[in-house]
VOPAGU-2260 file (C-alpha; in pm, 1 decimal, decimal comma):
REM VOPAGU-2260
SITE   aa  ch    i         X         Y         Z
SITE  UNK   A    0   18111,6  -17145,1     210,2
SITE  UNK   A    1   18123,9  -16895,8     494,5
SITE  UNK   A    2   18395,9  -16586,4     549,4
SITE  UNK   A    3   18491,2  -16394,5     833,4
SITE  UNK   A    4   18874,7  -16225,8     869,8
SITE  UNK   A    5   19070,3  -16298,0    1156,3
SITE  UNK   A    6   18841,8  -16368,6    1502,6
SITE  UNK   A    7   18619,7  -16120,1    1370,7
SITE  UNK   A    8   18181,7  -16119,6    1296,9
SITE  UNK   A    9   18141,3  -16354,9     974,6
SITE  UNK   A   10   18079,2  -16141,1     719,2
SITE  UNK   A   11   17911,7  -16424,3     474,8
SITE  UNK   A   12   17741,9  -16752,1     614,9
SITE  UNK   A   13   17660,6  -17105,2     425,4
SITE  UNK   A   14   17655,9  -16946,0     137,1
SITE  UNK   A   15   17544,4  -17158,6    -149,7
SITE  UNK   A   16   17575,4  -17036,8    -524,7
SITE  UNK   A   17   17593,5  -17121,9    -878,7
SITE  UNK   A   18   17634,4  -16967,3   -1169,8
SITE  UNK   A   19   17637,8  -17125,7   -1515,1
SITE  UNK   A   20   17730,9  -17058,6   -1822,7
SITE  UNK   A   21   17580,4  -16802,8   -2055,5
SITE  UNK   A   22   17396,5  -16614,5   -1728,8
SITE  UNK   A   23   17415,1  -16304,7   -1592,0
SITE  UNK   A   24   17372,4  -16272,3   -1227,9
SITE  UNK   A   25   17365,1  -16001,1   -1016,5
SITE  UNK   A   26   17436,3  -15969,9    -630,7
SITE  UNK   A   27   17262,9  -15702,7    -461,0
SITE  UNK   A   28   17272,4  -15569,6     -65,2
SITE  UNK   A   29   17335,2  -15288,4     121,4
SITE  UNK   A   30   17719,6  -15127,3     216,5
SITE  UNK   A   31   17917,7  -15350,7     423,3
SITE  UNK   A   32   17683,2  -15680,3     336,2
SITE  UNK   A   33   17902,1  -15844,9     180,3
SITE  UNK   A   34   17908,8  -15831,2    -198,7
SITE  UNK   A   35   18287,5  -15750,7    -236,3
SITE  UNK   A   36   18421,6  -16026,8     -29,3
SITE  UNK   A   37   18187,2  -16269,4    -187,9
SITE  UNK   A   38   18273,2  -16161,7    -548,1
SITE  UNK   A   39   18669,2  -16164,1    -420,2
SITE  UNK   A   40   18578,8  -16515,5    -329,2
SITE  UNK   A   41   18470,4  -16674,9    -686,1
SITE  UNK   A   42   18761,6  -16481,4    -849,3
SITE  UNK   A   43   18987,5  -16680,8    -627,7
SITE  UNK   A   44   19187,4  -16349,4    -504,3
SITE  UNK   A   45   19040,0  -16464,9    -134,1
SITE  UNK   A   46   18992,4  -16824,2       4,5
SITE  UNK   A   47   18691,4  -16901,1     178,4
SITE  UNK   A   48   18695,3  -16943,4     588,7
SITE  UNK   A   49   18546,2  -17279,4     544,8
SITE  UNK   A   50   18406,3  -17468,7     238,5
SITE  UNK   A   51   18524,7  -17446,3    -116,6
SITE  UNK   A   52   18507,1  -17273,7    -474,1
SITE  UNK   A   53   18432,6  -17532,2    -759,3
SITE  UNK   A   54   18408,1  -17543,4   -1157,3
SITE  UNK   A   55   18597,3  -17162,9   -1203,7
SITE  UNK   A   56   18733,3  -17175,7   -1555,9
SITE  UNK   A   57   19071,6  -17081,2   -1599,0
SITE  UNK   A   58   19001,1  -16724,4   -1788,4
SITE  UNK   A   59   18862,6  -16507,0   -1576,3
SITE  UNK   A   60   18774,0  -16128,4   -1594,8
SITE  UNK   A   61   18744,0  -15938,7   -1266,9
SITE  UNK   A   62   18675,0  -15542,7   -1239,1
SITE  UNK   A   63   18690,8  -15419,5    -862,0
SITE  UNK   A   64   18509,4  -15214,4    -694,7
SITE  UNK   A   65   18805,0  -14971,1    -630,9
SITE  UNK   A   66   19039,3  -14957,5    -910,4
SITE  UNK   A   67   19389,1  -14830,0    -839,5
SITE  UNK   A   68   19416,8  -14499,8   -1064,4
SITE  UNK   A   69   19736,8  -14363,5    -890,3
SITE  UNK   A   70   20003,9  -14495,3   -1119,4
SITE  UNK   A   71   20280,0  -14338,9   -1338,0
SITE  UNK   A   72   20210,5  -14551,6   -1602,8
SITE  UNK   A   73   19988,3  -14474,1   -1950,8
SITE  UNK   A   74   19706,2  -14693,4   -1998,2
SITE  UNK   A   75   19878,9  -14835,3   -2284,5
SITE  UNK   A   76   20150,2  -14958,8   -2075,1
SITE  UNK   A   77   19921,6  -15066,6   -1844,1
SITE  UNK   A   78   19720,1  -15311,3   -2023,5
SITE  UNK   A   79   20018,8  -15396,8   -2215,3
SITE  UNK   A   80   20164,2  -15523,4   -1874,2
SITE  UNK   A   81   19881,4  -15686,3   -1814,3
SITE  UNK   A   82   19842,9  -15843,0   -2135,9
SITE  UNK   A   83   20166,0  -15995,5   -2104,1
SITE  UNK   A   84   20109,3  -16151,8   -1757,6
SITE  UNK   A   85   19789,1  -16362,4   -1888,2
SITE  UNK   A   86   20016,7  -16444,2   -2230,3
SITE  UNK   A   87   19968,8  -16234,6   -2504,7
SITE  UNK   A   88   20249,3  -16087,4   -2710,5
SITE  UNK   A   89   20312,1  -15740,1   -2654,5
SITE  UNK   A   90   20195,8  -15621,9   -2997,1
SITE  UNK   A   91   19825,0  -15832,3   -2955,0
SITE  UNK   A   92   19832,6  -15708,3   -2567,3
SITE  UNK   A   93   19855,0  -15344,4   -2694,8
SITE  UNK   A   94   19636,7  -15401,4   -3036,1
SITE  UNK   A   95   19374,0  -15555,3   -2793,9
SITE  UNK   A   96   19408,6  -15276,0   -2515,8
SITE  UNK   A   97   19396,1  -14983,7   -2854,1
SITE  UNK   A   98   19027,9  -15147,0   -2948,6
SITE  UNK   A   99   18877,0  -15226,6   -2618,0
SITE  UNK   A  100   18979,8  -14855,7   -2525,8
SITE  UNK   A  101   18817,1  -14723,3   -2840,2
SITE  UNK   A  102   18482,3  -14906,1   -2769,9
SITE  UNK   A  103   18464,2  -14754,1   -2464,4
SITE  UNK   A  104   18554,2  -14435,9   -2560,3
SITE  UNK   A  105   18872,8  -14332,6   -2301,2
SITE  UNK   A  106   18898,6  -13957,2   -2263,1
SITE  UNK   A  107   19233,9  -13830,8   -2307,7
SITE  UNK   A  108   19430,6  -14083,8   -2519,6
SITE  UNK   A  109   19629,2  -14430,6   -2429,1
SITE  UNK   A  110   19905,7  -14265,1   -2366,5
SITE  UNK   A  111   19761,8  -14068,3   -2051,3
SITE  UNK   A  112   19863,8  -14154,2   -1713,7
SITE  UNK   A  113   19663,7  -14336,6   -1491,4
SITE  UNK   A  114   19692,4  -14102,4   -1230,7
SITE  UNK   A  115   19553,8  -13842,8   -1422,7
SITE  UNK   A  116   19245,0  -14019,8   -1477,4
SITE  UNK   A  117   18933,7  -13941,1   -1383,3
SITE  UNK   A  118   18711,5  -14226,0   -1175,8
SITE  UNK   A  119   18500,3  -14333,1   -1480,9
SITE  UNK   A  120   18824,8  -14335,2   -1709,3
SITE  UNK   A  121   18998,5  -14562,0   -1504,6
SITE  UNK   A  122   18731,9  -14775,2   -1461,5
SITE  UNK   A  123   18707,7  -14786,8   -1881,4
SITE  UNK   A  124   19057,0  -14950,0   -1853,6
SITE  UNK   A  125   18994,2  -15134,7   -1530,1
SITE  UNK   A  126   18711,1  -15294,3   -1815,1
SITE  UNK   A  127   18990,5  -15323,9   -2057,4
SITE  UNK   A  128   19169,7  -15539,5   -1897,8
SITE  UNK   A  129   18940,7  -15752,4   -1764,6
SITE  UNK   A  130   18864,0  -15818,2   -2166,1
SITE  UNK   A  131   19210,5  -15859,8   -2269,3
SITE  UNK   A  132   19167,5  -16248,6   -2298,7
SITE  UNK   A  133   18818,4  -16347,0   -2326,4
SITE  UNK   A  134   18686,6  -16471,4   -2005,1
SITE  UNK   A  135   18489,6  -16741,8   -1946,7
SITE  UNK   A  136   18367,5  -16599,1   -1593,5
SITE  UNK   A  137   18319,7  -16177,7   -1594,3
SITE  UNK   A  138   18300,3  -16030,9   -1246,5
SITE  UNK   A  139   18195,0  -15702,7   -1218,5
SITE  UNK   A  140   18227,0  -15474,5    -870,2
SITE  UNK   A  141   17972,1  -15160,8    -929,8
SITE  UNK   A  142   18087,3  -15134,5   -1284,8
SITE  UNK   A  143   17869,2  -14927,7   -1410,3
SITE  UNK   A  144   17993,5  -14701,6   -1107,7
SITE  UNK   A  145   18130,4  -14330,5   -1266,5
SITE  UNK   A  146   18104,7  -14419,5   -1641,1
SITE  UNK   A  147   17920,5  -14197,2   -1887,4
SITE  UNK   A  148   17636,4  -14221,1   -2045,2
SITE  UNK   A  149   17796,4  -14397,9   -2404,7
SITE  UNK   A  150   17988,6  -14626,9   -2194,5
SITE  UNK   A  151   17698,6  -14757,7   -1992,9
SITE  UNK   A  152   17558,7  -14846,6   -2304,9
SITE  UNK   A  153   17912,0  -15049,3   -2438,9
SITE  UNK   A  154   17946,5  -15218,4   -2098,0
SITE  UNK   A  155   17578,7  -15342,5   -2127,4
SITE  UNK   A  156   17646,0  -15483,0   -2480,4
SITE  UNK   A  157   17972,5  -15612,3   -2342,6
SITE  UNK   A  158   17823,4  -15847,0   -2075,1
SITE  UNK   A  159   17546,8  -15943,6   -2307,5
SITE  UNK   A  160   17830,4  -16056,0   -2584,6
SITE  UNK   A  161   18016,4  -16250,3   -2291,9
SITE  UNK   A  162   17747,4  -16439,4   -2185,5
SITE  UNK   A  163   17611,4  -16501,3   -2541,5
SITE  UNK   A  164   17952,8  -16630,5   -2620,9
SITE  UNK   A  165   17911,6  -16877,6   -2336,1
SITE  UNK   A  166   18045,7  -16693,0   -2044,1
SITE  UNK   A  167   17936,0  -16635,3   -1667,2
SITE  UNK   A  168   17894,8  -16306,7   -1576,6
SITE  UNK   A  169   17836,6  -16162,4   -1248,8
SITE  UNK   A  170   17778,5  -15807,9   -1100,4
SITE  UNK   A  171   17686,7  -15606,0    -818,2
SITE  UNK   A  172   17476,0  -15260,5    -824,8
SITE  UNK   A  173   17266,9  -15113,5    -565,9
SITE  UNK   A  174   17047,8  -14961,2    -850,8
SITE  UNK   A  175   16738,7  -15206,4    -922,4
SITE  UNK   A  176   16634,8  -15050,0   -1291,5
SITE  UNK   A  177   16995,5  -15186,4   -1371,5
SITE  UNK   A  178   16977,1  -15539,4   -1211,1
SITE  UNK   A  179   16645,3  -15565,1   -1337,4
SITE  UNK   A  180   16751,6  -15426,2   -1706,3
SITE  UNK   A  181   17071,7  -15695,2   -1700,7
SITE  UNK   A  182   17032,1  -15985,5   -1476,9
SITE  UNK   A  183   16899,8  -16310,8   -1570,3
SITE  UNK   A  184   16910,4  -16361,1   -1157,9
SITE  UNK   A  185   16908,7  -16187,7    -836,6
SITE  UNK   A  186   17141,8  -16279,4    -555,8
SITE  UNK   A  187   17035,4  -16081,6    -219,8
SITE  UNK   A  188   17218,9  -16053,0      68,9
SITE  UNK   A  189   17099,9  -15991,2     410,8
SITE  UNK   A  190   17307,3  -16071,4     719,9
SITE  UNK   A  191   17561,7  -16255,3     621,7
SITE  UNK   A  192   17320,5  -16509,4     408,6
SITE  UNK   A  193   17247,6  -16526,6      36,4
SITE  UNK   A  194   16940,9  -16621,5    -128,1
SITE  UNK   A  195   16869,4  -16623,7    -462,6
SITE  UNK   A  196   16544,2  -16488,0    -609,1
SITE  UNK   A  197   16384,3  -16205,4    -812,1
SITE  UNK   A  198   16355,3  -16000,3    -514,5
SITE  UNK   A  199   16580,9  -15874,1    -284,5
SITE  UNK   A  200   16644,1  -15663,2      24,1
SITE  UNK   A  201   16792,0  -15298,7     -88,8
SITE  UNK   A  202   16724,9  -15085,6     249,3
SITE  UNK   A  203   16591,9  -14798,5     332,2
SITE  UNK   A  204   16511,8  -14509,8      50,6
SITE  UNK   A  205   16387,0  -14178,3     -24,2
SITE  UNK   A  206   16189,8  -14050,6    -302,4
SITE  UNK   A  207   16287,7  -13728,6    -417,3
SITE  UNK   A  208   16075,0  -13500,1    -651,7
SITE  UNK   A  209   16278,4  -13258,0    -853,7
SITE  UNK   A  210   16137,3  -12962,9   -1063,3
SITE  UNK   A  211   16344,1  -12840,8   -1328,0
SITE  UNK   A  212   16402,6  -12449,0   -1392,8
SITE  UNK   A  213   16440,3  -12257,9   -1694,6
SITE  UNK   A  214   16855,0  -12295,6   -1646,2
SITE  UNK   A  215   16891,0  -12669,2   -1540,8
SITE  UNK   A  216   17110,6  -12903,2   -1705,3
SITE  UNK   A  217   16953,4  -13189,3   -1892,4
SITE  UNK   A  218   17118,2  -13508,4   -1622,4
SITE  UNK   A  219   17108,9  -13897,3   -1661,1
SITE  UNK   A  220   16985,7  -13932,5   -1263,8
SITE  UNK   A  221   17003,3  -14318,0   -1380,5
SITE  UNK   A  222   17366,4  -14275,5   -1377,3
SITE  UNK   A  223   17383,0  -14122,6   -1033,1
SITE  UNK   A  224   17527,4  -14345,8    -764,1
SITE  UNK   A  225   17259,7  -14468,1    -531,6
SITE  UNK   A  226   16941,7  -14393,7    -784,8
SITE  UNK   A  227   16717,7  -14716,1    -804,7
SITE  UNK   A  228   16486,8  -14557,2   -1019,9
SITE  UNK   A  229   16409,8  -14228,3   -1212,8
SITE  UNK   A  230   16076,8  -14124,9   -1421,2
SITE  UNK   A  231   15961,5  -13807,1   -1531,3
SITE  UNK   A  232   15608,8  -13689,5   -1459,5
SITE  UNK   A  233   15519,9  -13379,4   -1672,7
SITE  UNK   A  234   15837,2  -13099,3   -1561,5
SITE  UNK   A  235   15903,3  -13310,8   -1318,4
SITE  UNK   A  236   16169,9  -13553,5   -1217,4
SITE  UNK   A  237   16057,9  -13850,9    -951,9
SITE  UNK   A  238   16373,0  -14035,7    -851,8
SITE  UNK   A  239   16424,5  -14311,4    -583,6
SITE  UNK   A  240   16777,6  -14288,8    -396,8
SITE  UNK   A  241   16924,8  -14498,1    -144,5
SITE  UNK   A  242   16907,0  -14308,2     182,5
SITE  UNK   A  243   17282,4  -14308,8     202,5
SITE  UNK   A  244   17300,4  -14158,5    -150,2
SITE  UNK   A  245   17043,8  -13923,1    -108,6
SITE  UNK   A  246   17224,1  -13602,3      60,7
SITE  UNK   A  247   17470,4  -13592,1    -303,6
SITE  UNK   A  248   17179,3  -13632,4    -519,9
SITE  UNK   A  249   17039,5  -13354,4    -359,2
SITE  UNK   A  250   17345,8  -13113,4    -406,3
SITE  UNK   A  251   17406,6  -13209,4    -756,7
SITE  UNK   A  252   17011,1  -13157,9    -875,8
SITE  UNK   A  253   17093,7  -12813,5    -682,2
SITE  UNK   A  254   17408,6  -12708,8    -855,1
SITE  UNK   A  255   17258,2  -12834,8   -1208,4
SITE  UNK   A  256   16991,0  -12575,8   -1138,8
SITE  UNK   A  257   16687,2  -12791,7   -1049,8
SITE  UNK   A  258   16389,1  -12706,4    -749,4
SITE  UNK   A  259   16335,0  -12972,1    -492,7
SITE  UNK   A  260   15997,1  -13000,0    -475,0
SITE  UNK   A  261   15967,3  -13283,3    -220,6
SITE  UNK   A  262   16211,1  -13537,5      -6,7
SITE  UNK   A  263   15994,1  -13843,0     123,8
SITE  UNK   A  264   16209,1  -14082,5     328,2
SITE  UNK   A  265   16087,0  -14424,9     268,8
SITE  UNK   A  266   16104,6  -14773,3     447,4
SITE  UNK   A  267   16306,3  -15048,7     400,4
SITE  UNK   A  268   16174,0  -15221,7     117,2
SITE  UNK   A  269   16216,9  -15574,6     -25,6
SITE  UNK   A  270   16151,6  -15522,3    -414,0
């Protein structure tokens, strides 16, 4: 299948993929290569240019990259909503929606406002209710994308119990100690074409070498938009950013009190 909007530059071409049941697949590429279109694509919420979608079951589970937080209503009444719409009862919608929100831990309560929510809450109940009926296909936008630390760990066990139940799951993160850690396969993208393999195209990098001080505060750089990978060496942190990530990873290790020892811009790689 192959995607463009309007006249415009095709944005995905002849792009062959399949995903079966019980595996986890991740998509990986840099901004603006394509991953959200192709994802919107095997969720059905956009219809391929030419050529065609086959085989999606009928439950599906679908977490965006950009989750609409600005809402007057409480999560509860959210997912309740949403429940509802895919055929629950209210009371199983909302007894669902109370566990799932649990698990992941939501700060504040179910009754808080969406808007009020910060970017990793709302994504814990973007995640709710793309669990509210269990879904035979899981798609996954940068999900791991603003969570903390114990819900990283919940959302990993979560995509391992949907495909071990039988389910497709599939994902995008720019971070390769995560695709590595969770995919059973690699989808790169690369100008508009797909390819499936272990390796795959992430861009240009830099490798950052942090010391940390007396006062800085103990940080999951993992967790860190843009981080591919993270290892300490001694009092020392060696992390490797995307180059588009790398100016914010700088000011935070800054305001949590760590030295920059050294900022190494890197090629593009294919890992």
């Amino acid at each position: 299948m192959s995607k463009r909007y309007g006249f415009g530059r095709w944005v995905l071409r002849d792009v062959s993929l399949e995903v079966s049941a019980g595996e986890v697949a991740a998509v990986v590429g840099g901004n603006g290569s394509g991953k959200s279109t192709l994802l919107r694509m095997l969720v059905g919420l956009s219809r391929p240019t030419s050529g065609t979608v086959s085989g999606r079951p009928k439950s599906v589970g679908y977490v965006p990259d950009r989750f609409p937080p600005n809402e007057r209503l409480s999560a509860m009444a959210y997912l309740g909503h949403m429940g509802r719409i895919r055929g629950l009862s209210t009371r199983d919608a909302e007894s669902k929606a109370a566990r799932l929100l649990d698990r992941l831990e939501l700060v504040g309560g179910v009754d808080t406002p969406l808007r009020t929510l910060s970017k990793g809450n709302a994504q814990k109940v973007a995640l709710a209710q793309a669990l509210l009926i269990q879904p035979n296909l899981l798609v996954l936008d940068e999900p791991w994308s603003g969570l903390d630390a114990s819900a990283h760990g919940v959302l990993a066990e979560i995509i391992g119990e949907v495909a071990g139940a039988g389910g497709a799951v599939v994902f995008t993160d720019h971070r390769e100690q995560v695709t590595r850690t969770h995919a059973s396969r690699i989808y790169g993208i690369s100008e508009g074409r797909v390819a499936a393999s272990e390796t795959a195209e992430i861009g240009a990098t830099v490798e950052i070498v942090l010391a940390k001080r007396a006062n800085a505060v103990e940080t999951e750089w993992s967790a860190i938009d843009g981080v591919l990978t993270a290892a300490e060496n001694g009092e020392n942190v060696i992390i490797r950013v995307t180059q588009a990530d790398s100016d914010a990873l700088l000011m935070a290790a800054l305001n949590q009190g760590w030295s920059v020892k050294s900022v190494a811009p890197q090629r593009g790689e294919v890992r």
